[in-house]
C-alpha positions as CSV (number, residue, x, y, z in Angstrom):
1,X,0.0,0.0,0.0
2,X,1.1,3.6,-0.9
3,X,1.0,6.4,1.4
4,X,-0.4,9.3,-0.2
5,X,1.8,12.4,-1.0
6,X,1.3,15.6,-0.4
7,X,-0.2,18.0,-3.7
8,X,-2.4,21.3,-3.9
9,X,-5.5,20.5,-2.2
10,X,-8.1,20.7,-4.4
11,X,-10.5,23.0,-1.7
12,X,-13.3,24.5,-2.8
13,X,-14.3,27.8,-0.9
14,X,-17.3,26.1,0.7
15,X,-14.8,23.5,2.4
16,X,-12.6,25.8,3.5
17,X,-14.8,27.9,5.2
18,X,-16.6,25.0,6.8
19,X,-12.8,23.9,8.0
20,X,-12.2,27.7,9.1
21,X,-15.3,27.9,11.1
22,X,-14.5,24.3,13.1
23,X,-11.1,26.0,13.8
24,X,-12.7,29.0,15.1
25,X,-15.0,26.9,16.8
26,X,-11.5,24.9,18.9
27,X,-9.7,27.8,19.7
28,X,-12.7,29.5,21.6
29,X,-12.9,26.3,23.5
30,X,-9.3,26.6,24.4
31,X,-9.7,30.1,25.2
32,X,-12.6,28.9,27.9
33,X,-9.9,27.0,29.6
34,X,-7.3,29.0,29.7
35,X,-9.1,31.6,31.3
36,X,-10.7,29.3,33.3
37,X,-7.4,28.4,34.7
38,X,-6.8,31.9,35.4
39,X,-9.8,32.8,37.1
40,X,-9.7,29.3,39.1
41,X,-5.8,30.5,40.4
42,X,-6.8,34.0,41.1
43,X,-10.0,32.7,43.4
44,X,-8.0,29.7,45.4
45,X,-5.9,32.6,46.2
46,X,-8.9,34.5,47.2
47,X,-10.3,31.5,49.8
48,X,-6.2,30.4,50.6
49,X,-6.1,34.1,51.8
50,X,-9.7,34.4,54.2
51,X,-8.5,30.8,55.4
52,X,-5.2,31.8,56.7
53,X,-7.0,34.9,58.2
54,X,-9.5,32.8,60.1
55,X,-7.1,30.1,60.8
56,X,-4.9,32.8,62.6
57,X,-7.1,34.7,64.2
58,X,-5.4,37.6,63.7
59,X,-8.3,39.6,62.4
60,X,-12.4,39.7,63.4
61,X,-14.4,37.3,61.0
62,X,-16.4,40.2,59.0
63,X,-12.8,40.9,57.6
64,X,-12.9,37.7,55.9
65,X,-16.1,37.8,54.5
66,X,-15.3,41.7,53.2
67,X,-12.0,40.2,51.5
68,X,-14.4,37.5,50.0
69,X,-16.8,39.7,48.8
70,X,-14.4,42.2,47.3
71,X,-12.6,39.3,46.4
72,X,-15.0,37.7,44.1
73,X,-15.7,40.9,42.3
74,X,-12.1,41.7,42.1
75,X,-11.9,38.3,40.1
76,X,-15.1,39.1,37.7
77,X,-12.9,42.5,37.5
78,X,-10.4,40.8,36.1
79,X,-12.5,38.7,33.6
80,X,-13.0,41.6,31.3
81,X,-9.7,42.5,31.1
82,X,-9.0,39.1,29.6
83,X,-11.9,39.4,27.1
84,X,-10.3,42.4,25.9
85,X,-7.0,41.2,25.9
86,X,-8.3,38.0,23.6
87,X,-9.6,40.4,21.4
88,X,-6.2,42.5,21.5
89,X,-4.0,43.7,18.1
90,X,-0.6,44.0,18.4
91,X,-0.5,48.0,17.4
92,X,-2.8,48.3,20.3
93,X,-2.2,50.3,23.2
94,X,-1.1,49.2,26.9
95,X,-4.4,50.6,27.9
96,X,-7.9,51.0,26.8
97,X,-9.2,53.5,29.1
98,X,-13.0,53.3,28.2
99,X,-13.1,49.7,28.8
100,X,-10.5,48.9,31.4
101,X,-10.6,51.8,33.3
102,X,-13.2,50.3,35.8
103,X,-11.5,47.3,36.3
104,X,-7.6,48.5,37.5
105,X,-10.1,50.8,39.9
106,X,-11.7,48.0,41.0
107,X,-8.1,46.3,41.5
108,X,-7.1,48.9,43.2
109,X,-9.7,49.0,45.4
110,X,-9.6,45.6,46.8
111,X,-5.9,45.7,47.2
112,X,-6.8,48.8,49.4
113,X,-9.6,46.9,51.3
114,X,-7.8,43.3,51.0
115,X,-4.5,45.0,52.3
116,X,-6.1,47.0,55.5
117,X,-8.4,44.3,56.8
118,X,-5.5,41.3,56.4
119,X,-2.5,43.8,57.6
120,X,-0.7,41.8,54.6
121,X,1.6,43.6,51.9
122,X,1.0,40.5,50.1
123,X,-2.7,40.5,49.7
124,X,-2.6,44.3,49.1
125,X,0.1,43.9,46.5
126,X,-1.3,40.4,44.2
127,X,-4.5,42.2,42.6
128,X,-2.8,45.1,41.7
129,X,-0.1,43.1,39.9
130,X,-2.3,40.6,38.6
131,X,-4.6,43.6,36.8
132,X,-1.5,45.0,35.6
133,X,-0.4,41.9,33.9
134,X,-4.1,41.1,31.9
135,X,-3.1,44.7,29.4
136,X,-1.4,44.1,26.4
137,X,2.2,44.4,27.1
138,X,4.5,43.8,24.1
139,X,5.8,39.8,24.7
140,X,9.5,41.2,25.7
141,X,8.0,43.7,28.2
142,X,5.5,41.4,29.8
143,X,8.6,39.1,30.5
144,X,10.1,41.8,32.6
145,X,6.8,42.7,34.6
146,X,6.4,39.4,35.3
147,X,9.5,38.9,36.8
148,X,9.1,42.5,38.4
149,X,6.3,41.7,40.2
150,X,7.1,38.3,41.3
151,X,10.3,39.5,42.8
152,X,8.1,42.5,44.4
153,X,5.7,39.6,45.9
154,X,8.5,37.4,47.2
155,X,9.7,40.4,48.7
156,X,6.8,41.4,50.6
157,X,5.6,37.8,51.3
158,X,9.3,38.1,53.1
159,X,8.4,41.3,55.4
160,X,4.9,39.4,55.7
161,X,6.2,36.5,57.1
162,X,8.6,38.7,60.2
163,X,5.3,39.9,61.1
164,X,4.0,36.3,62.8
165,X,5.6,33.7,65.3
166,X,6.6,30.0,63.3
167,X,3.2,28.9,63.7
168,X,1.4,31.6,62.5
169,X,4.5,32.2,59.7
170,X,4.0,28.2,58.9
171,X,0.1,29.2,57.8
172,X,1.2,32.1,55.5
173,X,3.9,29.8,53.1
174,X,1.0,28.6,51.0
175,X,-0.3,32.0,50.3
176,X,2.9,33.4,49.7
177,X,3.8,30.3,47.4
178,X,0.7,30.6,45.4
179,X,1.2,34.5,45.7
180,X,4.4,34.5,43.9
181,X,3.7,31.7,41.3
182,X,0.5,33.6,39.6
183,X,2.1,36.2,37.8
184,X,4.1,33.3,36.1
185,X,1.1,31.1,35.9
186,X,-0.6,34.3,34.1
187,X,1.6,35.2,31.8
188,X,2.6,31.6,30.5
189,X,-1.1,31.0,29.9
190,X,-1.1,34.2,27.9
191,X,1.5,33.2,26.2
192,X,0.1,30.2,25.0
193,X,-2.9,31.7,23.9
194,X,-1.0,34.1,21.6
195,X,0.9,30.9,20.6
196,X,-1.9,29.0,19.8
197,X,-4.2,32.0,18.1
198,X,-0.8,32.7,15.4
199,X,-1.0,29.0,14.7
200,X,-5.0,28.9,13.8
201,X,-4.2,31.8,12.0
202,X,-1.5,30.2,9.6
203,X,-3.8,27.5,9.2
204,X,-6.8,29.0,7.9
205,X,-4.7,31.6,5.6
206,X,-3.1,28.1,4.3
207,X,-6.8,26.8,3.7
208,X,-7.8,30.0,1.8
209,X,-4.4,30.0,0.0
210,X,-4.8,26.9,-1.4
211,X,-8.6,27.5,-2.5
212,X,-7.2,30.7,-4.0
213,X,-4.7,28.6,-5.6
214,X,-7.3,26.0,-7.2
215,X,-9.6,29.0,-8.3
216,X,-5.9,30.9,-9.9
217,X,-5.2,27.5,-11.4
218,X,-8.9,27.2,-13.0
219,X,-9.0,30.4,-14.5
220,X,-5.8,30.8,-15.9
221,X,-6.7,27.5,-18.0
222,X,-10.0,28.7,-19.3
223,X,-7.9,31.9,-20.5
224,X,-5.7,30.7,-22.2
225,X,-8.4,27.7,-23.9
226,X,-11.1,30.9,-24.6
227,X,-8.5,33.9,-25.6
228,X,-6.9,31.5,-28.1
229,X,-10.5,30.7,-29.7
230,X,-12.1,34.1,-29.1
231,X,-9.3,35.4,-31.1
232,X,-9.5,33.3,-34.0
233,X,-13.2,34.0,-33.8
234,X,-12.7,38.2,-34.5
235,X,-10.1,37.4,-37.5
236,X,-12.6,34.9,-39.0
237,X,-15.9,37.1,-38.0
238,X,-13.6,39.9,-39.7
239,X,-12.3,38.5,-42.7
240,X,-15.7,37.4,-43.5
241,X,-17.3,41.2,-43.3
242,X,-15.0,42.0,-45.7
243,X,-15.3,39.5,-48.2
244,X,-19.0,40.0,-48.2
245,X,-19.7,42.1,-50.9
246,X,-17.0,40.8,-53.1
247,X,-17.3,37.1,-52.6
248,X,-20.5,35.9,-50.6
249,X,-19.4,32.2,-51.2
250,X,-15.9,33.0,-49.3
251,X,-18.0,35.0,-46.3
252,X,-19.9,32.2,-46.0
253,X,-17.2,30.0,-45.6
254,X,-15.9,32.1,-43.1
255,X,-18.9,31.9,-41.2
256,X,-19.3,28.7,-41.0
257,X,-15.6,28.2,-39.9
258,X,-16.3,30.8,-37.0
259,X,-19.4,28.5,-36.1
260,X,-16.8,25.5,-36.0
261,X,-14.5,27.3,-33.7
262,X,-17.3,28.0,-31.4
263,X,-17.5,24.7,-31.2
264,X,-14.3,23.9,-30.7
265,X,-14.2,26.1,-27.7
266,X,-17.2,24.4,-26.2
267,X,-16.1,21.2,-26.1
268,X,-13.0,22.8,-24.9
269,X,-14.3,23.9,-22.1
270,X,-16.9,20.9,-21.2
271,X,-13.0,19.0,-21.5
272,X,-11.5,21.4,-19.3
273,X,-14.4,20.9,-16.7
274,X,-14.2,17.4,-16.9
275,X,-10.6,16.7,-16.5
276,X,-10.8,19.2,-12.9
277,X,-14.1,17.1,-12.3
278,X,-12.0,13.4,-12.6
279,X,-8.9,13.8,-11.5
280,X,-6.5,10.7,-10.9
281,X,-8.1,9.2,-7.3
282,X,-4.7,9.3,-5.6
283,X,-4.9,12.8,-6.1
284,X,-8.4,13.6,-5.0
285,X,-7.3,11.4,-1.8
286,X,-4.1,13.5,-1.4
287,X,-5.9,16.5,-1.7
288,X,-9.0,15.6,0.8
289,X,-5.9,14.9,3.1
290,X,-4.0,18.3,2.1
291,X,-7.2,20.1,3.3
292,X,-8.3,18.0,6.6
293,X,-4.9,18.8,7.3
294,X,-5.0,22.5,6.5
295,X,-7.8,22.9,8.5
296,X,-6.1,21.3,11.5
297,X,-7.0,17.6,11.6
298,X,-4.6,15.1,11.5
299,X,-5.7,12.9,8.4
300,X,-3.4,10.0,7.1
301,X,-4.6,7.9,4.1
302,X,-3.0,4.4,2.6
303,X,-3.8,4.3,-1.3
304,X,-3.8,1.4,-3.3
305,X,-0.4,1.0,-6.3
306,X,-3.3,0.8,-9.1
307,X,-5.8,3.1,-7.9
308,X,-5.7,5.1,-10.8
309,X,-7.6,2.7,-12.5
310,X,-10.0,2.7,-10.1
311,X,-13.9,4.4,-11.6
312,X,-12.7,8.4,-10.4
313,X,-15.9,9.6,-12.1
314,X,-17.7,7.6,-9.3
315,X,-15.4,7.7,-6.7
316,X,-14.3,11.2,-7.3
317,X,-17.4,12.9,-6.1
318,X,-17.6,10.5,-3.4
319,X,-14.3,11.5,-1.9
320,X,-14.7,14.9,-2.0
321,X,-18.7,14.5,-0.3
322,X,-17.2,12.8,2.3
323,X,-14.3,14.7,2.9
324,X,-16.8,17.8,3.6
325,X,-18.3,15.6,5.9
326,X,-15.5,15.2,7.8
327,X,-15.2,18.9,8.1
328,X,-18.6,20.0,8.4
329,X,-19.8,17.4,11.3
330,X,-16.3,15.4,12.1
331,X,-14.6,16.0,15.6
332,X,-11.6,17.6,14.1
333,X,-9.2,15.8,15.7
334,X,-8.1,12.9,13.2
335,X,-9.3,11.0,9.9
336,X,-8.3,8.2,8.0
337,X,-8.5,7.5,4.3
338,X,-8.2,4.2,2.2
339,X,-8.2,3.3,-1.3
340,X,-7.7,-0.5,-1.7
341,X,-8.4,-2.9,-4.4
342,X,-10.7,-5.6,-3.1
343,X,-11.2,-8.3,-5.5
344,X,-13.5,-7.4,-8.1
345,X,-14.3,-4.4,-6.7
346,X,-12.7,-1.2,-5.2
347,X,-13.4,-0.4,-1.5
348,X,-12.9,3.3,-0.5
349,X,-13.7,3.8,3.3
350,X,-12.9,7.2,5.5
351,X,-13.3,7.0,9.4
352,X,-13.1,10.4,11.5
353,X,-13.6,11.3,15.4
354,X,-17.5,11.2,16.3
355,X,-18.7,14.9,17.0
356,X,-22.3,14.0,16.6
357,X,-24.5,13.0,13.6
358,X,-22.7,13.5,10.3
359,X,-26.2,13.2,8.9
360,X,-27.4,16.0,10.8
361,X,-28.4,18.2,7.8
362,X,-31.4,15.8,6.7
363,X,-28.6,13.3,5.3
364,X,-28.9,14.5,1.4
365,X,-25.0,14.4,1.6
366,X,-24.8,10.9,2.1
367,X,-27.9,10.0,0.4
368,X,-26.1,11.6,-2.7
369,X,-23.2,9.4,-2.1
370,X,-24.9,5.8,-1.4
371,X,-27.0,7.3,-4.9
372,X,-23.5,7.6,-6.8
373,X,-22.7,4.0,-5.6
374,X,-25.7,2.3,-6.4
375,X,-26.2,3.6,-9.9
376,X,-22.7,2.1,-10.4
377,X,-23.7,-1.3,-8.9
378,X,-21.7,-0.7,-5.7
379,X,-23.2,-0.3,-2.1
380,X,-23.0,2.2,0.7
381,X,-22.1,1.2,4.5
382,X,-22.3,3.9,7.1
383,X,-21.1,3.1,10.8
384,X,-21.9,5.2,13.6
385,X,-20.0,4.6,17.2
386,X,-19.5,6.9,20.3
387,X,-16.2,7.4,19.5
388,X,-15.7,7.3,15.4
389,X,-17.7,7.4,12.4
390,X,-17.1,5.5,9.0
391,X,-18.4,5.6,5.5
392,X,-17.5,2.4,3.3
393,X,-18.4,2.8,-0.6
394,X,-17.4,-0.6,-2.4
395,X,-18.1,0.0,-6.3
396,X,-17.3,-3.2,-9.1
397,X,-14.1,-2.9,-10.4
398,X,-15.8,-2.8,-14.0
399,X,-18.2,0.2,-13.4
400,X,-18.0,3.2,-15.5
401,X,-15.2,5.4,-15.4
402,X,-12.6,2.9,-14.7
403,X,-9.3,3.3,-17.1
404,X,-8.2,0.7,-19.2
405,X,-5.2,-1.4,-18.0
């Protein structure tokens, strides 16, 4: 068996749109946990810090519930400074006063509050930082704040900790170690979402290219196939037009020769379309596997030596319906593609991650394939589990469209 190689995908814009949304689609989801993550970190430091307080007793229990309060909307605080940041540009500003101006005041506010009812420079100083870390710093400038600010909340988890006997001291360490770990925590997740958000980016632009290609590719054929007849067209039309009052006969000729050409260009084109419409099936599965990939899937295929010979007029349009499956309804993840040689017959079967009912949009798409396979004498098998999803078209090896040996 051959693995397939690599070519142009041959996307169409409908595909790659369908793979652009899905994309779209997985990176919000990675953006829900990452700042799930976030806001998680920021609110165990919230309860670590009203447990040490009523675990020392060293202030009255309405302090506690005051830093819980003002620490919980100190966390929704900073919740829309990471919306905006997601939706940041990188000739953006540090600061977008209109829509984060109320949340550093809120910051500041509960470090104010936090820091006076705890007598801690560490609870004062970690919301501040934190807020302060959520604008858009350029990548080499966010570096150094982070490192600022965890040096600044080592240092006053330090003066913090001279403030209480060993037992007392022993209760503050966890605070002060998840204190001085969050601006890291923060800024490596931020990191990772610019990391991640540059590489759906590339991806999609290489799905588009690559439609853009296909559509470049396509029209520079039919100009060159209807400038060459148009042309010979005008001298004929011409040349007739001037022979028409001297020698009808020759016109006439003339015209008739123009008709011809017309002709000629039409069953040009109707070749032209025809040749994009069967391409060689090692091709059409390389290219299905060009655009899973493009749109971030990780699709392998295993081809069959002969399956060029295979019926591509039937199989063709089955590959391509089924690798828009994939993308429309598939789980994104992975796909696999075979092209073997069964026998008499060919067997072409692709099997993708479950992400729900591939059928979902009334099934036309695979009535339209099992329809292609029966009018060819073949049959349609479609297997549905909770984890993967499989469409197996078998057509005999003699149906229509097959090349000669």
């Amino acid at each position: 068996m051959a693995r397939s190689s690599a070519s142009a995908p041959d996307g169409s814009d409908a595909a790659a749109s369908k793979g652009s949304v899905r994309l779209a689609r997985g990176v919000t989801a990675t953006w829900y946990y990452t700042i799930s993550a976030l806001l998680f970190f920021e609110l165990f430091i919230v309860a670590t810090t009203v447990l040490f307080i009523l675990s020392a007793g060293i202030r009255p229990s309405a302090a506690a519930v005051a830093i819980s309060i003002g620490g919980f909307v100190w966390v929704v605080s900073t919740l829309a400074l990471m919306i905006d940041y997601r939706h940041r540009t990188d000739t953006a500003g540090l600061v977008r006063w209109r829509r984060q101006l109320l949340p550093l005041l809120v910051a500041v506010a509960y470090a104010i509050l936090a820091g006076t009812m705890s007598g801690l420079w560490t609870v004062a100083a970690v919301p501040a930082l934190q807020s302060l870390l959520l604008l858009n710093w350029q990548p080499g400038v966010r570096m150094r704040a982070m490192l600022t600010a965890t040096v600044v909340i080592i240092g006053l988890a330090v003066v913090d900790l001279r403030m209480f006997d060993d037992g007392a001291a022993a209760g503050l360490g966890p605070l002060a170690v998840f204190s001085a770990t969050l601006p890291a925590v923060t800024v490596a997740s931020l990191w990772w979402w610019d990391v991640l958000l540059r590489l759906d980016r590339a991806r999609a632009s290489e799905s588009r290219l690559a439609a853009t290609q296909e559509r470049l590719r396509v029209a520079t054929d039919v100009h060159d196939l209807q400038g060459h007849h148009l042309q010979v067209i005008a001298l004929q039309l011409e040349l007739a037009e001037r022979l028409m009052a001297k020698d009808p006969d020759a016109a006439l000729a003339q015209l008739r020769a123009a008709r011809g050409s017309v002709a000629q260009a039409q069953q040009g084109t109707r070749d032209l379309a025809l040749r994009f419409r069967t391409a060689a099936l090692s091709d059409e599965i390389a290219n299905a596997v060009d655009l899973l990939r493009a749109a971030g899937t990780s699709a392998e295929a295993s081809v069959d030596a002969g399956a060029d010979r295979a019926p591509a007029s039937v199989l063709g349009p089955v590959i391509r319906e089924t690798t828009t499956n994939v993308l429309r309804h598939g789980g994104g993840k992975w796909a696999q593609l075979s092209l073997t040689r069964n026998g008499e017959s060919w067997r072409y079967e692709i099997v993708n991650d479950s992400a729900g009912d591939p059928a979902s949009d009334d099934g036309s798409g695979l009535e339209g394939v099992g329809r292609r396979a029966a009018e060819a004498g073949g049959t349609l098998d479609v297997r549905r589990g909770k984890q993967e999803f499989a469409v197996v078209v078998t057509v005999p090896a003699g149906a229509p469209g097959e090349e000669a040996r």
